[in-house]
Structures are given as structure tokens and as C-alpha cells.
NULUMVEX-993066 format. One record per residue: residue in one letter; x, y, z of N, C-alpha, C in turn. Coordinates in steps of 0.1 Angstrom, whole numbers, plus 5000, padded with zeros to 4 digits. Layout:
N
AXYZXYZXYZ...
This chain:
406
X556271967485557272017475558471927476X559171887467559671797464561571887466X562471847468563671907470564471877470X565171867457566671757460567671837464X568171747474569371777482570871697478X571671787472572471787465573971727474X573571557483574371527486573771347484X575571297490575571107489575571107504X575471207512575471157530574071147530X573671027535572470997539571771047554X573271067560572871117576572871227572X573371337565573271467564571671517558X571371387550569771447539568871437555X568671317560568071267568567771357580X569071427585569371547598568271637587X568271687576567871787570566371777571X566271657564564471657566563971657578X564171617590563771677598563771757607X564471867599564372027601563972087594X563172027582562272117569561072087579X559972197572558572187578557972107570X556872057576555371947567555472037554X555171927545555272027526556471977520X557571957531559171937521559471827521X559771757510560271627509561871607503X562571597509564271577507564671467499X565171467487565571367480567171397477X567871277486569371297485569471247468X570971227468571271197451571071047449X571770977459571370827455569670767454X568670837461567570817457567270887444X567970977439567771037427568270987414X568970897419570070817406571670867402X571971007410572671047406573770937413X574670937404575670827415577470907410X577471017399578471047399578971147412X580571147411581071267422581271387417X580871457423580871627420582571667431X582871727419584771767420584171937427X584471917442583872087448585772097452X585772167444587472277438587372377444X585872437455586072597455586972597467X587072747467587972797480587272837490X585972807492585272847505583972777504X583172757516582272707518581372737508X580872847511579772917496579972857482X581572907480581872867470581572657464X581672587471581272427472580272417470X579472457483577872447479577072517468X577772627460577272667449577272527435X578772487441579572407426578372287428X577972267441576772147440575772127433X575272257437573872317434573672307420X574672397418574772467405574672277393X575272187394575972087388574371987387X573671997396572271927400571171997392X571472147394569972197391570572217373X571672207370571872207356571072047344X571671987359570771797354569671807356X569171827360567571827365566471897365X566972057362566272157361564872167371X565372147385564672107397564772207407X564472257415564472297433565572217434X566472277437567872197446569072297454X569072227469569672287474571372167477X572172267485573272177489573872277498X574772217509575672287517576772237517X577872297522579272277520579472277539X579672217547579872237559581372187562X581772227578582872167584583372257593X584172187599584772207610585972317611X586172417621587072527611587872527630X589372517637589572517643590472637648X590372687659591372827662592572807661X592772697671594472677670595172637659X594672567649594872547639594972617625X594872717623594572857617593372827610X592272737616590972757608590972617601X591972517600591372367596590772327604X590372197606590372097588589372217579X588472297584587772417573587072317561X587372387551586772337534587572167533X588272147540588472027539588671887551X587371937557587171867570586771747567X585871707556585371567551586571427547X587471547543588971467537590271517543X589971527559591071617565591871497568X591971357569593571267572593471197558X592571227545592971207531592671057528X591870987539591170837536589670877536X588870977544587471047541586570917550X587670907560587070807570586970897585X585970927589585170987600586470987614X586970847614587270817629588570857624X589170837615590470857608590671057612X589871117607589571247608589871307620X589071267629588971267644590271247652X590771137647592571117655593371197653X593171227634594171337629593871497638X592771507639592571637647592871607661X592471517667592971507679594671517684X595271457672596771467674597471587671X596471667664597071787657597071887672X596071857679595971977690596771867706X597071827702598071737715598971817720X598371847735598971957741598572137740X597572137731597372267733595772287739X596272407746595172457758593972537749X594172587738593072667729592272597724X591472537725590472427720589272497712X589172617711587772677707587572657690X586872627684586072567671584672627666X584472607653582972617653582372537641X581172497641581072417630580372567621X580672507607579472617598578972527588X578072597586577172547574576872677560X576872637551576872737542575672667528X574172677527573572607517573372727509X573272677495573272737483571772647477X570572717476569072717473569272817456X569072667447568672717435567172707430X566072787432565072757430564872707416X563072697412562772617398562972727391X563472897388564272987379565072967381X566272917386567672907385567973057394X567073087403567773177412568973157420X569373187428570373127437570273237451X570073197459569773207473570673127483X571973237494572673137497572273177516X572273067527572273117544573073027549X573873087559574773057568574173017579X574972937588574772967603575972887605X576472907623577372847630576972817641X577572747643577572707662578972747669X579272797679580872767685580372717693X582072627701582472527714583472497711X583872367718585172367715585472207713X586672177712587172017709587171997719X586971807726586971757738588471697736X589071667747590171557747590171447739X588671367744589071237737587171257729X587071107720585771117713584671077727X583271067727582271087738580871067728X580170937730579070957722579170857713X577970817709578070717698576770747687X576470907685575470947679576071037671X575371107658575571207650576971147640X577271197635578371197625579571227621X580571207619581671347611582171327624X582971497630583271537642582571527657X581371497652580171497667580571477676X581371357673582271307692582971397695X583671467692584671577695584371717698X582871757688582471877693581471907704X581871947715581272037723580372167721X579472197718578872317719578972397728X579072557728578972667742577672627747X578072607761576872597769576772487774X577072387768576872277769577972157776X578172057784579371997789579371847784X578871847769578571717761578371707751X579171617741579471607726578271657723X577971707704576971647696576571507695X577471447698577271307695576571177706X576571287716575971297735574671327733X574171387725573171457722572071357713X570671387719569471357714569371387695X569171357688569471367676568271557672X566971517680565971677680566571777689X567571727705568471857709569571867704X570371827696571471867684570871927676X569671877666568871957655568672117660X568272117668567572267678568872357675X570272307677570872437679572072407667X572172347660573372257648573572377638X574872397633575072467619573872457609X573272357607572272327600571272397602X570772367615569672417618569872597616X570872667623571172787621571372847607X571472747598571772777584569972797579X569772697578567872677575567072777580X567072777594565972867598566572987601X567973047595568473167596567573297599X567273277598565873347597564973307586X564873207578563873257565563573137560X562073147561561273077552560873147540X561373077527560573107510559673107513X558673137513556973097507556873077497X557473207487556973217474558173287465X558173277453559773347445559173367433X559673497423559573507412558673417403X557773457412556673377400555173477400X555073577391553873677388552673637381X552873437380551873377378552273237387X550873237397551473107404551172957396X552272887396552772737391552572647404X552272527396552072407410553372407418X554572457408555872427419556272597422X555472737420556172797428555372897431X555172997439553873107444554273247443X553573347442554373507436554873497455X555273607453557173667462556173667478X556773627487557173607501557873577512X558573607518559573517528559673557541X559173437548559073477564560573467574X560773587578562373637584561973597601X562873587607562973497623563873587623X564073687632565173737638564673897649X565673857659565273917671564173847680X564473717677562273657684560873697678X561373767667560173807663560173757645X559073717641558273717634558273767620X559073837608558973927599558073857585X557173917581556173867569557173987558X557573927543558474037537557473967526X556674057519556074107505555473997511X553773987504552673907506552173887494X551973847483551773787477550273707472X549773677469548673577463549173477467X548173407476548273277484549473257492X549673407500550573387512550273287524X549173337523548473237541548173117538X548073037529548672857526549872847530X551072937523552172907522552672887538X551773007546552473017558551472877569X550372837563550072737571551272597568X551672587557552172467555553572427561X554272627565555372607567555172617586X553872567587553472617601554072677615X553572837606554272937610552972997619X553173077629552373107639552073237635X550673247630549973377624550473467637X550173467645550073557660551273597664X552273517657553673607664554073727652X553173687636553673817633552773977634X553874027634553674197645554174317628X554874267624555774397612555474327593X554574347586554974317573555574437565X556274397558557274527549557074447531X556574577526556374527511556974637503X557474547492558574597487558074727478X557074677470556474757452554674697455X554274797446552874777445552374697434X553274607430552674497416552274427426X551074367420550274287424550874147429X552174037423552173957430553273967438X553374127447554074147460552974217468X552074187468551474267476549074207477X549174147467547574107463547374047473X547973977487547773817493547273937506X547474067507547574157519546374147524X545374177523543974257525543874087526X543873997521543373827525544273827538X545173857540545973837554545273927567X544974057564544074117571542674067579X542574037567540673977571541073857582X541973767576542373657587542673677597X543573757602543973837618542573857622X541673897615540573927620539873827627X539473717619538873647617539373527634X540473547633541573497641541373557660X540573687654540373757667542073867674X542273857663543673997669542974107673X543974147687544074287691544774337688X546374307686547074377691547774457675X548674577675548874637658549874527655X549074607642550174557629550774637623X551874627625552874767615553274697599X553374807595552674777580553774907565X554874867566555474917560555574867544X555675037535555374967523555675117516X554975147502555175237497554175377497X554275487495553375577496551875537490X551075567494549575497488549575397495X549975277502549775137506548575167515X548375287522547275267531546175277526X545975347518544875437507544375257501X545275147495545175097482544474977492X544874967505544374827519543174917522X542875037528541575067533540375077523X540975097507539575137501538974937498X540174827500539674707501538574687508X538874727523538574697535536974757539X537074867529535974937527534674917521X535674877508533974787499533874657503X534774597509534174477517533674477526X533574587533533274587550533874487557X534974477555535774397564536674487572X535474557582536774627587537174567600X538774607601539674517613539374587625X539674487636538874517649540774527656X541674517649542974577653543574677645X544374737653545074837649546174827639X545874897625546874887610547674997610X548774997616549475117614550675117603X550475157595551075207582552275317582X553275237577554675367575554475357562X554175417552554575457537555675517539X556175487527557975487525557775597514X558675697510558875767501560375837494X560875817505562275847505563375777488X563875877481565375797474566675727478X566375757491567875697501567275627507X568775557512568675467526567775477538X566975447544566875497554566575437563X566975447583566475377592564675367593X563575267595562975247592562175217607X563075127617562475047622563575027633X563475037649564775007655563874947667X564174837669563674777686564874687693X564174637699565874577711566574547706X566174437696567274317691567574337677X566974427672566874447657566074587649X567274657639566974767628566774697618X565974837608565674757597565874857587X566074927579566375037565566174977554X565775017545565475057534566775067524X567174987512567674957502566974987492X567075157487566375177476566775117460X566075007450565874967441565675037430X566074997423565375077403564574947398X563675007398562074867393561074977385X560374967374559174967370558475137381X558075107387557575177402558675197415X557775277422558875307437558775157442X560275127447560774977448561574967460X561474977472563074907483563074807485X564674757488564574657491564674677508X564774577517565274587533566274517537X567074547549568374507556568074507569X567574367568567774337584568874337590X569074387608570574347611570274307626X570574247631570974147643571574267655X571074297667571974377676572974267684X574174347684575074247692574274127708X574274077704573973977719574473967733X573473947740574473957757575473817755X576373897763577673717761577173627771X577373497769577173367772577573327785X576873267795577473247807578173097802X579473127807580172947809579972897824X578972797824578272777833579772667841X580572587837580972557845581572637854X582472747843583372837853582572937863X581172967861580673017870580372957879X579772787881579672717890581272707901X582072737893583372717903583272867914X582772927908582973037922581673107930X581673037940580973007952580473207956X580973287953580273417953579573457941X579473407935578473437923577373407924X576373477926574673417928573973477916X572573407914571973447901572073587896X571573677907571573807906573073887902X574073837898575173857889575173847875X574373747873574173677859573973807848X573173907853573374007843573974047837X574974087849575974227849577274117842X577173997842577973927835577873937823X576573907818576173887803576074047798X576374147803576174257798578274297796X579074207801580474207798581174247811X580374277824581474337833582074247844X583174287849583674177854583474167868X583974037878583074007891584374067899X583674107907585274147922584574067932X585774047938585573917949585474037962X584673967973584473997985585974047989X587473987984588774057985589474127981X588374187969588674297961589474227951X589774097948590474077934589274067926X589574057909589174127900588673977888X588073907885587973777879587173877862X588073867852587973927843586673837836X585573907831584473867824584673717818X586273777808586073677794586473527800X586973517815586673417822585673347828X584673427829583273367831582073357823X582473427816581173397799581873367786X581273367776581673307762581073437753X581873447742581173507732580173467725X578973557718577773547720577973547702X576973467701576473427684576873527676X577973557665577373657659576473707656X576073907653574973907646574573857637X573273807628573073787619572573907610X572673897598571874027590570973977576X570274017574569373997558569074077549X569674007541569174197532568074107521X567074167517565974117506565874217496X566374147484566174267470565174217462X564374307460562974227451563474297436X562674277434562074307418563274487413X564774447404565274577404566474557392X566674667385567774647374569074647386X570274627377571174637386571474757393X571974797403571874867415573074877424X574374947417575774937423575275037438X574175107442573975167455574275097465X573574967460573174937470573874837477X574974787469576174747477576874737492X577074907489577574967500576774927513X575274937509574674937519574674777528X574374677521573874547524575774517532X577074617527578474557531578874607542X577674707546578374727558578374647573
């Protein structure tokens, strides 16, 4: 599938494509012809990478994405921010780098984070926007002769070496980018109730908590999910939205395959009242019956409701107005254990592994002398949560606001 990427940085398209899966082909703008400059006037990240998006998929009436990224610093009240690319006003990388380095001369607060913010206009003119960040902090001086932009200067948590120090696939692994992309979610499929060579009825595979989420299945789910080579076996929970057929037809063909695949272990199977009745009487005239366990939550409720709670991650119900009984879901991220800062733990010689817990769970070390070494000294704050909320098929819906803002 073909995807223009709604930038003139060639190292930015380039980092991108090889963080798409097999299937996606990145076409920056200068391979596209576009050669004019797009005037990004917004006031925030989102806001830019929309003005991109939006300016491409108007010319081209194409799949086009774009991100608005940069550098956002503490001591600084949050610059260089939306104007990190042109933060010493020449839009020269090293020029950039000095200005920020001189801006923090002499101060001890160094902590930073990069973000990424892309804005995904599919072939309807949908718009679909994901975030991610990295924190660490600025180095003294630049370090590295790899990556781009700020790389020399930023440090990642965890780590005691630039982006620019960094292997170009161990920067990808943990980069704003990467956290933006694989936010959790692969598209499979979008608004299309008849599949087209460029788009497939509704799907999207969610990553969050370590686990696996399959959301509405569709007609020719399990291509989508080979191409995006996604590991049938790690998923454990599908959740479908409505019983129209292209949210739900691709199900009973994903079934048979677990099978066929040799699964034991369940599958939880959330959906609408009837969904079990509408999968077994399949399962039945085909005799395909499953040699694993289908355990089915039908949904019935007009409210909100908790749905789904395990370590790392809840899940509730966003009830919709559609045609038929409709939710949408809200994933949410449970706070994270905090970060060991491995140098400052290497500095103190009573610390042994078996601490590492009671660290990352926030509490603080007492010394064999009874002084007191406060946590936020020896670990880092931990990723924010992330959260998803998925609205399928629904007229407008002031409910549901409240819900997806909290």
C-alpha cells in the first residue's frame, strides 16, 4: 500500500519506512513532485501535522500521513517545542543545537522529551491522529555522528548515550516515532462496507499492556493481519463493535484459523448480545468446532461500563447511536513502575538487585545508617499512560465526550 508521507526530510521519511511493516511503501514529497512549502501556522503539534495532512490529501486525494515533531525542554518553559526545526531562525541542525546548548549554560535541570504527533488521513478523508514521547535529557556538549535534528544532544531515560550514539534499529525501537506508530495500532481496515483494492471493512490491531487487542474483524481480517505481521498467538481479547457485517463477517474465518493453528488457550470475545448465538450457529453448520476455549461477554448495557480490568490495562464501553446496539471502547494504560536511573543506582554500593522493586514501586532506600536516599533520586518517571478510545460506526454523540476526557 502506497503512503505518502507528507514531508521534504528525507531522513525523517526514511526513519519512517523502516518502522512500517512489509505492505507499506513511504513516498516523501520530493519523490512525489510536490516541491512547494506548506506554511504549518498551528499552535501545537497536532495542530501542524493536521495543516500537512490535510494540504496533501486535498492535492492528491491519497492515504497521507504527516507528523509535526520536536523537541520540548523543562527549563526552558517547553522550547524550542512547535518551533524546534527553526529554533536559531537559519533551520540549520547544528545552528539549533548551539542555540539550545547556550540557552541552558549553567543550568542543572536538563530533563526534555522528544514528541511526535502524526495526523493519518485515510482514502475517505478520515483523519486519525497518535502520539508518543520519549523523556531524557540534554547532554553538555553534542556526542555521535548519527540521526538528525537534536540526536547529539538527546539522551534517552535509561540510557548514558545520545540518539545520535545509537544504532539507527536501537533508536527506531524506542524514538517518538516509533511510540507515535506503534502506539498501539495497526489500521487493518477503515470505513469501507465494500472492500476496494486500496481499503478493507473496519479493523485495528491495539498493543497495549503487552498484549495483543484485535478491535472489530471485518472481511479479510487475517491477510490484513499477516501483512502487518502480526503474531496470531499473542492475541488473547477481540471486542466488536455492532453486528453489520463489515465489523464483524472476518470472525468465524479467524476462529477456524486459531484452530487450524492448533490453539489451546481462550479467547475472550466481547461484543453485542446475540454475538455468541450468531459465531456458534456458524461453527455448527460447518463443523468447525474449536478445540479452544470461546468465552463470550455480550454487551447489553446503555451506559458506560468497566468491561475488562487486568494488570496493565481497563477497558469500558463507549456507548454509540448507530442503526443497531453500537459501543465504542476506551482503552487506558495503568500507571507504570518508575524507571531505575541506573547510573545513580550504580553509585550506591548498598543497593543490590533485590531492591530494584521496592524502588520501582516508588519507595525510598535507607542506608545501613539510617539516612533516608529519597526515591525520586534513584529512579525516573515512568512513560506516561497511554489511552485509546475507538468510535465505530455512530451519529454524533455529545456522551461520549466525557468519557474518552477523562
Amino acid at each position: 500500500m502506497e503512503l505518502i508521507f507528507a514531508t521534504h526530510n528525507e531522513h525523517k521519511a526514511e526513519e519512517v519506512q523502516q518502522m512500517l511493516p512489509d505492505g507499506f511503501t513511504v513516498i516523501d514529497l520530493k519523490t512525489k513532485g510536490f516541491q512547494d512549502d506548506i506554511i504549518e501556522n498551528g499552535d501545537s503539534f497536532m495542530a501542524n501535522a493536521e495543516i500537512k495532512s490535510e494540504t496533501i490529501f486535498q492535492k492528491y486525494q491519497q492515504a497521507v500521513f504527516a507528523d509535526d515533531s520536536g523537541l520540548v525542554v523543562e527549563a526552558l518553559d517547553g522550547a524550542p517545542g512547535i518551533y524546534s526545526a527553526r529554533y536559531a531562525g537559519t533551520g540549520n541542525a547544528e545552528d539549533n543545537n548551539k542555540k539550545l546548548l547556550d540557552e541552558l549554560d549553567g543550568e542543572e535541570n536538563r530533563k526534555a522529551y522528544f514528541i511526535s504527533v502524526f495526523c493519518y488521513i485515510d482514502s475517505k478523508g478520515e483523519k486519525h491522529f497518535f502520539e508518543g514521547k520519549v523523556h531524557g535529557k540534554i547532554a553538555l556538549e553534542a556526542f555521535g555522528g548519527g540521526g538528525f535534528g537534536y540526536d547529539p544532544l538527546f539522551i534517552p531515560d535509561g540510557y548514558n548515550i545520545t540518539f545520535a550514539e545509537m544504532k539507527p534499529e536501537e533508536k527506531n525501537n524506542i524514538s517518538h516515532r516509533r511510540r507515535a506508530l506503534d502506539t498501539f495500532l495497526t489500521i487493518l481496515g477503515y470505513n469501507s462496507a465494500i472492500p476496494t483494492a486500496d481499503s478493507h471493512p473496519t479493523s485495528q490491531l491495539l498493543e497495549i499492556g503487552g498484549k495483543l487487542i484485535l478491535i472489530d474483524c471485518g472481511e479479510g481480517t487475517q491477510v490484513q493481519l499477516r501483512k502487518a505481521k502480526a503474531k496470531f498467538s499473542r492475541i488473547d481479547h477481540i471486542f466488536i463493535s455492532h453486528m453489520h457485517g463489515d465489523h464483524i463477517f472476518g470472525l468465524v474465518g479467524m476462529i477456524s484459523t486459531f484452530q487450524l493453528l492448533g490453539r489451546t488457550k481462550p479467547m475472550h470475545i466481547f461484543g453485542p448480545e446475540g454475538i455468541k448465538n450468531f459465531i456458534e450457529n456458524q461453527l455448527e453448520h460447518t463443523r468447525a468446532y474449536p478445540t479452544f476455549p470461546l468465552d463470550f461477554k455480550e454487551l447489553e448495557s446503555l451506559e458506560s461500563e468497566l468491561i475488562l480490568e487486568t494488570k496493565n490495562f481497563t477497558v469500558q464501553t463507549i456507548p454509540l447511536s448507530h442503526r443497531i446496539y453500537t459501543n465504542g471502547y476506551l482503552f487506558k494504560e495503568k500507571p507504570k513502575p518508575r524507571k531505575l536511573n541506573v547510573e545513580a543506582v550504580k553509585s550506591q554500593s548498598e543497593i543490590d538487585i533485590c531492591d530494584y522493586e521496592n524502588l520501582k514501586a516508588g519507595k525510598d532506600f535507607v542506608l545501613k545508617n539510617g539516612n533516608i536516599i529519597a526515591n525520586e533520586e534513584l529512579t525516573l518517571d515512568p512513560e506516561p499512560p497511554k489511552s485509546y478510545a475507538f468510535m465505530s460506526d455512530t451519529m454524533y454523540q455529545p456522551s461520549a465526550i466525557p468519557i474518552i476526557e477523562e
